[in-house]
Each structure stands twice: as structure tokens, then as C-alpha cells.
C-alpha positions in Angstrom: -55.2 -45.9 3.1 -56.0 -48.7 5.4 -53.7 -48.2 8.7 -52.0 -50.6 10.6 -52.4 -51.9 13.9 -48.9 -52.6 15.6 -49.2 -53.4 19.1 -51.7 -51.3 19.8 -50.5 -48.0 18.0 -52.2 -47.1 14.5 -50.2 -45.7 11.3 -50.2 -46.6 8.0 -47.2 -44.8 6.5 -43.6 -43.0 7.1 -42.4 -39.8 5.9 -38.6 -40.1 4.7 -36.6 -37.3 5.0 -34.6 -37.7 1.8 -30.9 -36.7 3.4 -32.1 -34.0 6.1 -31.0 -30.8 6.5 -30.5 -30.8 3.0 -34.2 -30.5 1.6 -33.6 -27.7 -0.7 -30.5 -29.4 -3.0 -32.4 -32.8 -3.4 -32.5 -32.0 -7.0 -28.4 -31.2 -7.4 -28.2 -34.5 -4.9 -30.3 -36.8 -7.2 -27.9 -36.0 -10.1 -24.6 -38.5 -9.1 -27.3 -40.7 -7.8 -29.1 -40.7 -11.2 -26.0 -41.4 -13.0 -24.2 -44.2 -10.9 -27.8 -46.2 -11.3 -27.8 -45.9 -14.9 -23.9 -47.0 -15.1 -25.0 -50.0 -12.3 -28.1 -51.0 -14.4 -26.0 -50.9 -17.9 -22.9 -51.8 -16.7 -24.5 -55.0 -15.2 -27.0 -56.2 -17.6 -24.3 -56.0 -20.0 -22.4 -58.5 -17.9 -25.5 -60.7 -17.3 -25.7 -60.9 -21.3 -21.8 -61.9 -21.9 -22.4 -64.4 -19.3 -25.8 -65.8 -20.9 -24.2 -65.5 -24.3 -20.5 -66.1 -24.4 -19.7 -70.1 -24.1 -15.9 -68.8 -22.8 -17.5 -68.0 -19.8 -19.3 -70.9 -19.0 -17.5 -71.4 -16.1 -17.4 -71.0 -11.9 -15.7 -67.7 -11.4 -18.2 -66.3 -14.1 -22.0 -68.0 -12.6 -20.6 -66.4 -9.2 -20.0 -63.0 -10.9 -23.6 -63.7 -12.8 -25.3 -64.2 -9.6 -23.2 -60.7 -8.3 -24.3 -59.0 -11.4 -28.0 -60.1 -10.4 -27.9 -59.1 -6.8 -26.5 -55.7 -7.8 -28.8 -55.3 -9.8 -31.7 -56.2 -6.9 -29.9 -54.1 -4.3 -29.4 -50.9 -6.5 -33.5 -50.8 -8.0 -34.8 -51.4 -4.7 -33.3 -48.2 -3.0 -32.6 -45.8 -5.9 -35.9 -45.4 -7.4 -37.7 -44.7 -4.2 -34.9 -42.1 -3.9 -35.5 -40.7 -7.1 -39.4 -40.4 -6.7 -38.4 -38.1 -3.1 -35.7 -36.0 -4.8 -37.6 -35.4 -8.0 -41.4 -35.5 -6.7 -41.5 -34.8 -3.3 -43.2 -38.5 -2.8 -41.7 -38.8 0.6 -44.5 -41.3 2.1 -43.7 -44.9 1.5 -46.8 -47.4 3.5 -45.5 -49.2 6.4 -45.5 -52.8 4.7 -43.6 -51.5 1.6 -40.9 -49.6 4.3 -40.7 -53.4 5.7 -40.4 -54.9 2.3 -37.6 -52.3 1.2 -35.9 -53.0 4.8 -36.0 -56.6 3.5 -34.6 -56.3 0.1 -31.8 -54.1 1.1 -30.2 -56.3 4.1 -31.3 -59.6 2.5 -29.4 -58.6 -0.9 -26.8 -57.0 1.3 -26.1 -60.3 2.9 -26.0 -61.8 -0.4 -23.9 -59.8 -2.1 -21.2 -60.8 1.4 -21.6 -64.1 0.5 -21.2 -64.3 -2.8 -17.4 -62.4 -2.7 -17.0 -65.5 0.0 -18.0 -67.9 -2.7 -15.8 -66.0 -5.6 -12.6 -66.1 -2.7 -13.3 -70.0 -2.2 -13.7 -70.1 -6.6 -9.8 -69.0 -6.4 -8.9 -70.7 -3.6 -9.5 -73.8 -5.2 -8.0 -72.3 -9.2 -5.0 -71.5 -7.2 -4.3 -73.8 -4.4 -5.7 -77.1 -6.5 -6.1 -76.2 -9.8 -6.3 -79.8 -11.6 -9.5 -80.5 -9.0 -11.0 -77.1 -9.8 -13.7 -78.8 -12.6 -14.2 -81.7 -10.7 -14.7 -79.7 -7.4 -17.1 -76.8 -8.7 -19.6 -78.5 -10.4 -22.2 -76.8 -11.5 -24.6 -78.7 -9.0 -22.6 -77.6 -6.2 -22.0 -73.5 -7.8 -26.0 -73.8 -7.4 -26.2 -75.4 -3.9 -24.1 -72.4 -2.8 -26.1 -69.8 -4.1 -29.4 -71.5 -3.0 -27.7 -71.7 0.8 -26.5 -68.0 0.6 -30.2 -67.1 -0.3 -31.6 -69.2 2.3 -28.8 -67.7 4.7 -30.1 -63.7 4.4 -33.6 -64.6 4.3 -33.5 -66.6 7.7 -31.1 -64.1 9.4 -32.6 -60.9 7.9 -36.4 -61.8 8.4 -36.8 -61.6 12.3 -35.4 -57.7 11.4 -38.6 -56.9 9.8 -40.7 -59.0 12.1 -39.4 -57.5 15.4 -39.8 -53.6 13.8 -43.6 -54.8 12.9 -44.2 -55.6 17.0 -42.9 -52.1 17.7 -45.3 -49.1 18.9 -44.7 -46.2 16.9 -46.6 -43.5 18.6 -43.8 -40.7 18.2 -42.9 -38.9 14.9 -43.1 -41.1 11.6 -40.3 -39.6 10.2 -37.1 -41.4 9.2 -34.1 -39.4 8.3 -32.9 -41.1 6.2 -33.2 -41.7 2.0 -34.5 -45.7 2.5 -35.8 -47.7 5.3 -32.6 -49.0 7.2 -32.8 -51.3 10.2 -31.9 -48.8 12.5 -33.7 -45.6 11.3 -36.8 -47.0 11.1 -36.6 -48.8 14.4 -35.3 -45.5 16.1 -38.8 -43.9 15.9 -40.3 -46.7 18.2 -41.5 -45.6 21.7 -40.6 -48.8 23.2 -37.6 -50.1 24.3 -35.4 -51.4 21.3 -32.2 -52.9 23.0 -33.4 -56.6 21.6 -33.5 -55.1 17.8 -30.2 -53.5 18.1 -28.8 -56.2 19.8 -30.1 -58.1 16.5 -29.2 -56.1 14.1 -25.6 -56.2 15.4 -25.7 -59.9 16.0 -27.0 -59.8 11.9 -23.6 -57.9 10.8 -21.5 -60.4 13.0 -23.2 -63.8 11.6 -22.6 -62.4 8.4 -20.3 -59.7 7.4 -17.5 -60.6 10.8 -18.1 -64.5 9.3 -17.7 -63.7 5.6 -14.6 -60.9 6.2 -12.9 -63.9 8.1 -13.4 -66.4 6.0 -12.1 -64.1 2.7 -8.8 -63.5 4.8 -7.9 -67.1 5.0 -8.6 -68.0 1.7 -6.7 -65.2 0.6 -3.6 -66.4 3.1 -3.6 -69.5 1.6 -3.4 -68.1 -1.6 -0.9 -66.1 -1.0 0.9 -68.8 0.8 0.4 -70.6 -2.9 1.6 -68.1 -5.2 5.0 -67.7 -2.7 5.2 -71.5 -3.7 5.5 -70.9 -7.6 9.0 -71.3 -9.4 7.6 -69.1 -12.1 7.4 -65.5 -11.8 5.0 -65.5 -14.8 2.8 -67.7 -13.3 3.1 -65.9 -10.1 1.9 -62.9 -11.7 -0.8 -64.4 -13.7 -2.3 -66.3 -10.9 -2.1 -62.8 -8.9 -3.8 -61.2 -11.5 -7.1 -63.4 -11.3 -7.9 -62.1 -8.0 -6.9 -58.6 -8.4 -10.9 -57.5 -9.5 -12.2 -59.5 -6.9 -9.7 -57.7 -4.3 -10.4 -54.4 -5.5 -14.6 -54.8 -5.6 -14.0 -56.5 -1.7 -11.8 -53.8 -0.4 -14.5 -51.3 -1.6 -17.7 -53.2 -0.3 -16.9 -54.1 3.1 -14.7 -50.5 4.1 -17.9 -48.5 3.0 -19.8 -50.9 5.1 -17.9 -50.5 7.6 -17.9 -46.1 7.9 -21.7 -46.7 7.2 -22.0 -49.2 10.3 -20.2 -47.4 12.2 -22.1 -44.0 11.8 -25.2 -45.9 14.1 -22.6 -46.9 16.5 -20.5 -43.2 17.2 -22.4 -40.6 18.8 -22.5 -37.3 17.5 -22.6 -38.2 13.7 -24.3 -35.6 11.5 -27.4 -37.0 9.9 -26.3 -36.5 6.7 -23.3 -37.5 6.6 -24.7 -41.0 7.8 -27.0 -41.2 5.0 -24.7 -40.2 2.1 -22.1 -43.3 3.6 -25.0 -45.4 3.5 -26.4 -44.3 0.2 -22.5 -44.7 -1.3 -22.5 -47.9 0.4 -25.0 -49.4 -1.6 -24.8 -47.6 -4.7 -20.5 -47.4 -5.3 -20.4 -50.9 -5.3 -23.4 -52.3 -8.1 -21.9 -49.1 -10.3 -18.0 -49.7 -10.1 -18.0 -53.4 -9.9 -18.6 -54.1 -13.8 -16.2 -51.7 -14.6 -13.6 -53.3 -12.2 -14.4 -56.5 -13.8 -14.3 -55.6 -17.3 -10.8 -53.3 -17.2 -9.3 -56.3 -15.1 -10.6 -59.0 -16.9 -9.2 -60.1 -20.5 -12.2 -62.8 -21.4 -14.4 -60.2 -20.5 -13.2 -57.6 -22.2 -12.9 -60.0 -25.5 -16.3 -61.1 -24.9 -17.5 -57.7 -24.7 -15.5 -56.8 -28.1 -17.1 -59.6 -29.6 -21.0 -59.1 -29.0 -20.6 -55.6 -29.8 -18.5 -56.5 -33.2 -21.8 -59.2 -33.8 -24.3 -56.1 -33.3 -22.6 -54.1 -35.9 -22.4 -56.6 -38.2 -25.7 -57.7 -38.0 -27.0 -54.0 -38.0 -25.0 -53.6 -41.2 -26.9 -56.2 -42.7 -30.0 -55.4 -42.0 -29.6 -52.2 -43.3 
């Protein structure tokens, strides 16, 4: 394999450590693993398809759970599969250029998965606080504009991270304890100074998680400000119970983000425990956030009923 000259220092790959200490129960650790990806790749294509396929939801709130669906779907394949191949083979070496890609994928999808629950807040924000403007507002040019931004957003924030780890020497051990190349492991192993990186990498979470988290809470103020409004009861509820999914899926995505953020920040944090928060973190939410969505969600749920009714029947015929 061809190495790779970075400032000066030759190597072409790194070892990764799977979750360390724990070497010999890879195997019995691969097993949850193995399980939440399957539920996270069934559970959203399955939601891609009723999307595609149901006319019902044609609409906003479902092209932003579509493009969540998607990303999920990014984030999950482009960590757990590497995984797999070190619990299950022992592959452990991953080239330097495909650790940078990975680093890529994971905080690029990362960031778009944040913005994308900002977009789904503003999507009830406006269904709530001025619902006869809500077609006219979220047109599908504009659903698309957001999306496009929100890509545009990670890549230009997210790409001096991979850039900056490519200028560092890495002349020291090649071995990143950790189950995928993160940021921070990977940089760790420089023998340079790295203040600018983790001064990035922290001014990355505050551009965009800090901004996003913000951003939620006041739509969600004013929509709570709304609902208080209501003469209904009823409607109170029913309103209320459009944004329960989305509550539940950004409670869960930005608290494990936060334990797994913190872990680089706290001294005296075993390894392991860093890399099972930061394996949870990216795994819990693709694999619950289809099931949140279909148990919370009635058009869902009859949309679901429906194509599986249509399979039947059409099996039945054929046969």
C-alpha cells in the first residue's frame, strides 16, 4: 500500500482498537450493534418507501422526516459496517484517506441530522403558530433550498476537520482507541501541537449543535406560547401531539451527544466507556427514530397498514 506523506511523516494506515480493553468480547459486543443496524436500516427504508409511495404524505413534515430517514440511513452504514468487519474479522486497519473520508461522513451527517430536527421544529412552528400560511409558506421549492443549505452547512464547517488532521505529523503510535475515526481520536495521535484542531472541533459543535439546540428552544416557546392560546382543549391536545415524536427523537439525539462530547472534555474518562457513548450516540438514534415515528404517528401507521395490506393482496394473487 502506497503511504502517505503528511508533513513530512510517512504512514499509510491506522489500527483501530475496536472498544479497548475489551478485545476479547468484540464478538458478544457486535451482537446489540448487529441488531440496532438492521432495525435502523429496515425501520428506515421502510419509511423512505411510505414516503415515496403514499400521496397522504406528500407533504412538509414528511420530505423533512424523508431527508432524516436518508441521513440515518448515511450516518448508521458509514460507522457500523467498519465496526462489524473489526469485531467479526479482526480487520482493524482502515488507510489513512478512508479514516478521513469516514471522519467526514460521520460529522458531516451528524451536522445534518442537527439541522434537519431545526427544520422539522420550524415545519411546526409554522402548522402551529400560522397554520392557514403553512402551504403557502413551505413550498416545496423552499423544503428543498433548506435541505440543500443544511448540506452545504456541514460540508463547509466539517471539511477544514479533515483537512487540518491531513497537515498533522503522526510519528507516534497509529492506534486509535476507538471503534471509528472521530475528530478527536484520530487527531490525539499527532506529535504536534493540536490546540488549533480542538479549538475547531469545539468551535464545529458551537456553530452547529449550541445554534441548532437554540434555535429548537424558541420555536418550541413559541409553540407552547400557541397552544396556551387555544380555547379548545381538543385542539390543544392534538396540536401537542404532532410534536410529541419530534420531541422524543430531539431529547434523545442531542443528550447522547452531549455525554459523548463531554467524555473528550472531562479527564479521567475510561476509554471505553467513551466509545460505547459515542457508538450509542450514533447508532440509538437512526434505530429508534422510525419506531418513535411510526407508534406516534397515525398517517404513518395507516400508511404502513396499507402497503403491507397491498403486498398481501398482491402476493395472494399471484399465487
Amino acid at each position: 500500500m502506497a503511504s502517505i506523506n503528511i508533513s513530512g511523516i510517512y504512514t499509510s494506515v491506522f489500527i483501530m482498537e475496536g472498544v479497548p480493553g475489551f478485545e476479547s468480547s468484540h464478538v458478544w459486543i457486535s451482537i446489540p450493534i448487529f441488531v440496532m443496524y438492521v432495525i435502523a436500516v429496515l425501520g428506515n427504508l421502510l419509511m423512505l418507501l411510505l414516503v415515496m409511495m403514499e400521496p397522504r404524505l406528500h407533504s412538509p413534515m414528511y420530505y423533512f422526516l424523508f431527508t432524516l430517514s436518508l441521513t440515518d440511513l448515511v450516518l448508521s452504514s458509514s460507522i457500523t459496517l467498519k465496526m462489524l468487519c473489526i469485531f467479526w474479522l479482526n480487520q482493524k486497519e482502515i488507510p489513512f484517506l478512508s479514516c478521513l473520508v469516514q471522519m467526514f461522513f460521520i460529522h458531516c451527517f451528524t451536522s445534518l441530522e442537527s439541522g434537519v430536527l431545526l427544520a422539522m421544529a420550524f415545519d411546526r412552528y409554522i402548522a402551529i403558530c400560522n397554520p392557514f400560511h403553512y402551504v403557502s409558506t413551505l413550498t416545496n421549492t423552499l423544503i428543498g433550498k433548506m435541505i440543500l443549505a443544511l448540506v452545504i452547512r456541514g460540508t463547509i464547517i466539517v471539511a477544514p476537520c479533515q483537512w487540518m488532521a491531513s497537515r498533522l505529523p503522526y510519528c507516534q503510535s497509529h492506534r486509535i482507541p476507538h471503534a471509528y475515526c472521530d475528530h478527536m481520536a484520530v487527531v490525539k495521535l499527532a506529535c504536534a501541537d493540536t490546540t488549533i484542531n480542538s479549538a475547531y472541533g469545539l468551535t464545529m459543535v458551537l456553530l452547529i449543535i449550541v445554534f441548532d439546540i437554540t434555535c429548537i428552544a424558541i420555536s418550541y416557546v413559541l409553540i407552547l406560547r400557541a397552544l396556551l392560546r387555544l380555547p379548545s382543549k381538543n385542539t390543544k391536545n392534538k396540536a401537542f401531539g404532532t410534536c410529541t415524536s419530534h420531541i422524543c427523537i430531539i431529547l434523545m439525539f442531542y443528550t447522547l451527544g452531549q455525554f459523548s462530547f463531554l467524555t473528550y472534555r472531562i479527564g479521567h474518562i475510561p476509554p471505553h466507556i467513551h466509545v460505547i457513548l459515542s457508538n450509542l450516540y450514533v447508532l440509538i438514534p437512526p434505530t429508534l427514530n422510525p419506531i418513535i415515528y411510526g407508534v406516534k404517528t397515525k398517517e404513518i401507521r395507516t400508511a404502513a397498514l396499507h402497503l403491507f395490506r397491498s403486498t398481501a393482496t398482491c402476493h395472494l394473487v399471484r399465487t
